[in-house]
ZAMARGU-4260 file (C-alpha; in steps of 0.2 Angstrom, whole numbers, plus 5000, padded with zeros to 4 digits):
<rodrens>
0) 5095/5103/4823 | 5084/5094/4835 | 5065/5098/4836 | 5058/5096/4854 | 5041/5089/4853
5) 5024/5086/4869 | 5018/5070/4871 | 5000/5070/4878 | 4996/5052/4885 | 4987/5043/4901
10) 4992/5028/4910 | 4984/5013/4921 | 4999/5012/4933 | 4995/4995/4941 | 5007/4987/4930
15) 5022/4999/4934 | 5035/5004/4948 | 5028/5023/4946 | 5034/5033/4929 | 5052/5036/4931
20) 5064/5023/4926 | 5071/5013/4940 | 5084/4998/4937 | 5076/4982/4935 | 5058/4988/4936
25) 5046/4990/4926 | 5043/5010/4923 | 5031/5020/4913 | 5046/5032/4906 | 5056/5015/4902
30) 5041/5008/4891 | 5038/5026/4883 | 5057/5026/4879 | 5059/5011/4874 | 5044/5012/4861
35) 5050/5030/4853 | 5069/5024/4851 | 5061/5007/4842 | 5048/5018/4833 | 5062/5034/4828
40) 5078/5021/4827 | 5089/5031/4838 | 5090/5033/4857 | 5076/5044/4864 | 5075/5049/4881
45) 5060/5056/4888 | 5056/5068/4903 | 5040/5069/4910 | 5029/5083/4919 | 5031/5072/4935
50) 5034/5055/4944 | 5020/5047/4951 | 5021/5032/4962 | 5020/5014/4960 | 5003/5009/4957
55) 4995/5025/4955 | 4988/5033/4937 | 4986/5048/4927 | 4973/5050/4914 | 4980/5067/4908
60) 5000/5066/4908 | 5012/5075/4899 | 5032/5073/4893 | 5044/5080/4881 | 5058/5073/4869
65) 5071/5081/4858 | 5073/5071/4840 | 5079/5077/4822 | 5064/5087/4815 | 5053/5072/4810
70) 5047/5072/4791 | 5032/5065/4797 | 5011/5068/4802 | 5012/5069/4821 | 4996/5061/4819
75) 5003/5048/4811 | 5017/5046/4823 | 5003/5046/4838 | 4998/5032/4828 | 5012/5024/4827
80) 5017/5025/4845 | 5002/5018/4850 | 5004/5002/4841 | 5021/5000/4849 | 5015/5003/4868
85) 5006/4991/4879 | 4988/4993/4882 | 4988/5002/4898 | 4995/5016/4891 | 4989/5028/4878
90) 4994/5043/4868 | 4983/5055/4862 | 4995/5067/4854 | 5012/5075/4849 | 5017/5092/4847
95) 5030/5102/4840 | 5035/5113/4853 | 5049/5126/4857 | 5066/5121/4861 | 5066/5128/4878
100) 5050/5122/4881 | 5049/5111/4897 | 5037/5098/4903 | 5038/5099/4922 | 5047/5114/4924
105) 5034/5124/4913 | 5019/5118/4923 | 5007/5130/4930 | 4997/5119/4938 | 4991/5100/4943
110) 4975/5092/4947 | 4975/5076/4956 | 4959/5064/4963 | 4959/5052/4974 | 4942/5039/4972
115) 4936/5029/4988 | 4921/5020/4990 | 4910/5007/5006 | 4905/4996/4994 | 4912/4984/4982
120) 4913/4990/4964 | 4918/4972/4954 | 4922/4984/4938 | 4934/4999/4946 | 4947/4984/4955
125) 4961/4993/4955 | 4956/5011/4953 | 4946/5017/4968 | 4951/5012/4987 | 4937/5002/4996
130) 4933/5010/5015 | 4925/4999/5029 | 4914/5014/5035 | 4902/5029/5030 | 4912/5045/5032
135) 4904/5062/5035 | 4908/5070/5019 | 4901/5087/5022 | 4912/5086/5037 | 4926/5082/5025
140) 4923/5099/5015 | 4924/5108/5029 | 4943/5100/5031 | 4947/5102/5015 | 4942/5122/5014
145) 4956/5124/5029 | 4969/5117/5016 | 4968/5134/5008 | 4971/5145/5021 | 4990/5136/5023
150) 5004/5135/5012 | 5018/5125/5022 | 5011/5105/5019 | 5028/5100/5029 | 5015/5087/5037
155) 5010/5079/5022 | 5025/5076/5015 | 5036/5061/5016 | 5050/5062/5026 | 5069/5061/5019
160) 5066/5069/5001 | 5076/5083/4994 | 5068/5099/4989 | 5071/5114/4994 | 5053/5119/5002
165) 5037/5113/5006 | 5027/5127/5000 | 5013/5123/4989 | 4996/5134/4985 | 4980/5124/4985
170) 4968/5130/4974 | 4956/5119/4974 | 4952/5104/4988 | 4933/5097/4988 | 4924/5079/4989
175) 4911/5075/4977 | 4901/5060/4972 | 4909/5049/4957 | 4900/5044/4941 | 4899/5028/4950
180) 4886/5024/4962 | 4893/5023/4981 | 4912/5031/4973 | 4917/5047/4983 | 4930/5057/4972
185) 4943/5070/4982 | 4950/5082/4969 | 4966/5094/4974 | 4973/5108/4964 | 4989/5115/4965
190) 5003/5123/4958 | 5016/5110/4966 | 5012/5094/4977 | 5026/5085/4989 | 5030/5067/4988
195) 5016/5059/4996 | 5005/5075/4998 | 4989/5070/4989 | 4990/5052/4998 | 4992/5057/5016
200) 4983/5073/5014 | 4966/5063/5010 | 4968/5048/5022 | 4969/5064/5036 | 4953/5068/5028
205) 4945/5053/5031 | 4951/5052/5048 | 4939/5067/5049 | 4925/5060/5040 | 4926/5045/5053
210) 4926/5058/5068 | 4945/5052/5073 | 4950/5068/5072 | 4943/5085/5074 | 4944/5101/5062
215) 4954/5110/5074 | 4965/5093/5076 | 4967/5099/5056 | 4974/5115/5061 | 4985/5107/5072
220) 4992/5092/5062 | 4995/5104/5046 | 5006/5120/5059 | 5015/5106/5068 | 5024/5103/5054
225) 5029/5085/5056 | 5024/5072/5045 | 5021/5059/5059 | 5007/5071/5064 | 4996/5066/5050
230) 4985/5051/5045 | 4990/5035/5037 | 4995/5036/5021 | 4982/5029/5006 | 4983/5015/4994
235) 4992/5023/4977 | 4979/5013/4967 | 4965/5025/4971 | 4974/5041/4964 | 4975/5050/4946
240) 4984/5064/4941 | 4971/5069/4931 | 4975/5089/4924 | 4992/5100/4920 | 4989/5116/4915
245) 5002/5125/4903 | 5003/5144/4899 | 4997/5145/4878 | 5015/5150/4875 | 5023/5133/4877
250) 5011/5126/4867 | 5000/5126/4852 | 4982/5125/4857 | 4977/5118/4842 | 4981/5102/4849
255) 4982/5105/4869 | 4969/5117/4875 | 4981/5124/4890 | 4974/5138/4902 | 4982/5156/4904
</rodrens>
């Protein structure tokens, strides 16, 4: 009888055509599968608890697999896996879970930021997106507050993908300044995002910060409904999935500290 088991990991997407594997391209599921089915000696395919993009990151990510129950320390697996992945990706654990537990489907919520900056940081290439002006970020929060009071994001999503709504509670939608000096950090919660959301949603943002587009524009962009409505879309390496949140019943804390 298989086991199903929680990989814990993070990523440095520059390298990669976004996680899920894609013919001919270099994908962070394809590196991940390929390293376990090496590492266990059988075919192993894994499903993670999203797809990002091309070039964007995720310091906290999550997947699943199904394997005969291993005889083996998962810690030592952890290990293990690591020696066989490349070094822009890490794992920080495994964990036995139920069968019918599910990576993405079980997820309660996500977190994502999206890091710009005016200056030129020589040590975050690659991780932050460099602006050529000095937005008003209060202004920005004031934006970011109207998220909340909407749930249809039709405008922020990108055009010709199939799901079946476009329906996504925000939690959580604020700028703050980075550990960096100069690095402005937007961070959104939410229980789903649409293809694109996070990207469009903050260069719509900055188009207020710039005083390009007013907070009642907002209103108007986001009950339009139409993506063509909305700002440009931002750079993929500026943004991290950076949380998911699981209910404690898919997963033993002892390892993952999920929220209720």
């Amino acid at each position: 009888m298989k086991q199903r088991y929680f990989i814990r990991g993070s990523y440095h997407g520059g390298a990669y055509c976004g996680w899920q594997t894609q013919p001919g391209l270099p994908t962070v599921q394809e590196t991940l599968e390929k390293a376990l089915s090496t590492l266990l000696r059988q075919p192993i395919a894994v499903v993670g608890c999203g797809r990002t993009d091309t070039g964007v990151h995720a310091s906290d990510f999550y997947a699943h697999f199904d394997v005969e129950d291993l005889d083996v320390d998962t810690h030592q697996l952890t290990f293990k896996l690591n020696s066989f992945l490349p070094p822009d990706i890490a794992i920080f654990g495994i964990l036995p879970v139920a069968s019918n537990a599910h990576a993405r489907f079980d997820a309660t919520a996500r977190t994502y930021q999206y890091h710009v900056s005016n200056r030129r940081l020589p040590f975050r290439q690659g991780l932050y997106c460099r602006i050529y002006f000095e937005p008003d970020y209060e202004l920005m929060n004031k934006a970011a507050d109207i998220l909340m009071q909407y749930e249809d994001f039709t405008s922020f999503a990108k055009l010709h993908t199939q799901v079946k709504t476009n329906i996504c509670h925000i939690t959580h939608a604020h700028w703050n300044m980075g550990d960096d000096d100069g690095e402005w950090v937007f961070t959104i919660r939410s229980n789903r995002f649409l293809r694109n959301m996070v990207r469009s949603v903050t260069g719509t943002l900055l188009d207020v910060g710039r005083g390009k587009l007013s907070l009642d524009g907002l209103r108007h962009i986001i009950e339009r409904k139409d993506r063509c409505a909305a700002g440009v879309s931002m750079p993929p390496q500026g943004l991290f999935l950076c949380r998911v949140e699981y209910p404690k019943t898919v997963a033993q804390p002892r390892l993952f500290e999920f929220d209720d």
